[in-house]
C-alpha positions as CSV (number, residue, x, y, z in Angstrom):
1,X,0.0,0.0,0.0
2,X,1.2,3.3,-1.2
3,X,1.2,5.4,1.6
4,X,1.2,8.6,-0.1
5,X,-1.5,7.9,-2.4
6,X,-4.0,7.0,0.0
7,X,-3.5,10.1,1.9
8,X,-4.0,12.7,-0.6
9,X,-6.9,10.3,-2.0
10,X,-8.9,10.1,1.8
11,X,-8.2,14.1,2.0
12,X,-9.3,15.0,-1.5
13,X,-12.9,13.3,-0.5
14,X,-12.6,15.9,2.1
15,X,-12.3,19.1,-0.5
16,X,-15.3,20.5,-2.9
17,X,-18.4,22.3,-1.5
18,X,-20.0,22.7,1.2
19,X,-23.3,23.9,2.7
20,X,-21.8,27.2,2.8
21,X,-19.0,27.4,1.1
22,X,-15.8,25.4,-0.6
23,X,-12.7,23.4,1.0
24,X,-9.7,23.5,-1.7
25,X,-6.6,20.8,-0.5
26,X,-3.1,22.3,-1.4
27,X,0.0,19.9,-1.0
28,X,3.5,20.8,-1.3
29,X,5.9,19.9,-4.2
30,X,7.2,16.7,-2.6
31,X,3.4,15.6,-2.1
32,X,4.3,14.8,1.3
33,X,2.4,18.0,3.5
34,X,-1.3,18.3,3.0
35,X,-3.6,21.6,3.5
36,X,-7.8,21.5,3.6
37,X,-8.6,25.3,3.6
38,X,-12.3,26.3,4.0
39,X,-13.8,29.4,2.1
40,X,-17.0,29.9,4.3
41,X,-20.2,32.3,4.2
42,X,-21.9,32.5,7.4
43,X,-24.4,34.9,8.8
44,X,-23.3,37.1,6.0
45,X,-19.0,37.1,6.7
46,X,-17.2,35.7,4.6
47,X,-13.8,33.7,6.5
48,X,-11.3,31.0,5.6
49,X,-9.4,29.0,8.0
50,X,-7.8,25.5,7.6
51,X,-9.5,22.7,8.9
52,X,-6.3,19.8,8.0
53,X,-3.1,20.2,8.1
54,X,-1.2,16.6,7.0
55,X,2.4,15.8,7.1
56,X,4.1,11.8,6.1
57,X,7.3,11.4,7.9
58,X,8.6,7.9,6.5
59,X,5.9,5.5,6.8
60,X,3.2,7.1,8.9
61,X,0.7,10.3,8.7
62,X,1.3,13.0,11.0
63,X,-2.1,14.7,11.6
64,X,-1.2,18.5,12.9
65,X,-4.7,19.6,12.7
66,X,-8.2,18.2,11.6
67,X,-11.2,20.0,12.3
68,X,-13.1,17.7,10.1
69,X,-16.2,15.1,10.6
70,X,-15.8,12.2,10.3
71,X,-12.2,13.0,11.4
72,X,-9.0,12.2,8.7
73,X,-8.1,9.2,10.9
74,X,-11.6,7.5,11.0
75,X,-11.0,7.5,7.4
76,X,-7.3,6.6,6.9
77,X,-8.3,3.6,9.3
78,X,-11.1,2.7,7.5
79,X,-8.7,2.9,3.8
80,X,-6.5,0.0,5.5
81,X,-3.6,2.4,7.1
82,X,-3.2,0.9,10.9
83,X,-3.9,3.3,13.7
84,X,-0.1,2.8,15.2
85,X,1.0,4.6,11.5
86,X,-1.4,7.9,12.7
87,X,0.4,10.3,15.1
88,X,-2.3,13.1,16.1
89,X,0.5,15.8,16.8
90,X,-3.2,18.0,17.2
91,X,-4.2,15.8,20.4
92,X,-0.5,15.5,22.2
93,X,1.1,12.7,20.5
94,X,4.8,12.9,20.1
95,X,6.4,12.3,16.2
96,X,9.0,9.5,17.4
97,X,9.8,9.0,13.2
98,X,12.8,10.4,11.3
99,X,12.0,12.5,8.1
């Protein structure tokens, strides 16, 4: 299993519209560092703010931020990637991998 690919394929189910608004995923050169940012209407104001911020460090996904539902990790779980290959840097876990 490739990682990589199953990453940016679980996030990019993520990206697209929204009830109000759109979620675009970036990714850097390497394709190894994932962004979800939101473009949102609400009440009238208009606001943007990331809601996943992805890293892969060697063999597992580093999970900085995820303000998503069902979370990234319920998904990357449920795509075959075990949950010992997740590090949720947002909820305290420590990155013990080498990049």
């Amino acid at each position: 299993m490739d990682i990589k690919s199953v990453v940016e394929r679980e996030i990019k189910d993520y990206a697209g519209e929204g009830a109000n608004g759109y979620a675009v995923m970036t990714s850097n050169v390497d394709g190894n560092e994932f962004t979800l940012v939101v473009h949102a209407v609400m009440d009238g104001k208009s606001f943007t703010f990331m809601s996943l911020s992805v890293g892969i460090i060697g063999d597992s996904v580093v999970i900085y931020e995820d303000r998503n539902d069902p979370s990234l990790t319920e998904s990357l779980i449920q795509a075959g990637i075990p949950r010992e290959k997740i590090i949720l840097v947002s909820a305290g876990e420590e990155i013990s991998v080498s990049a």
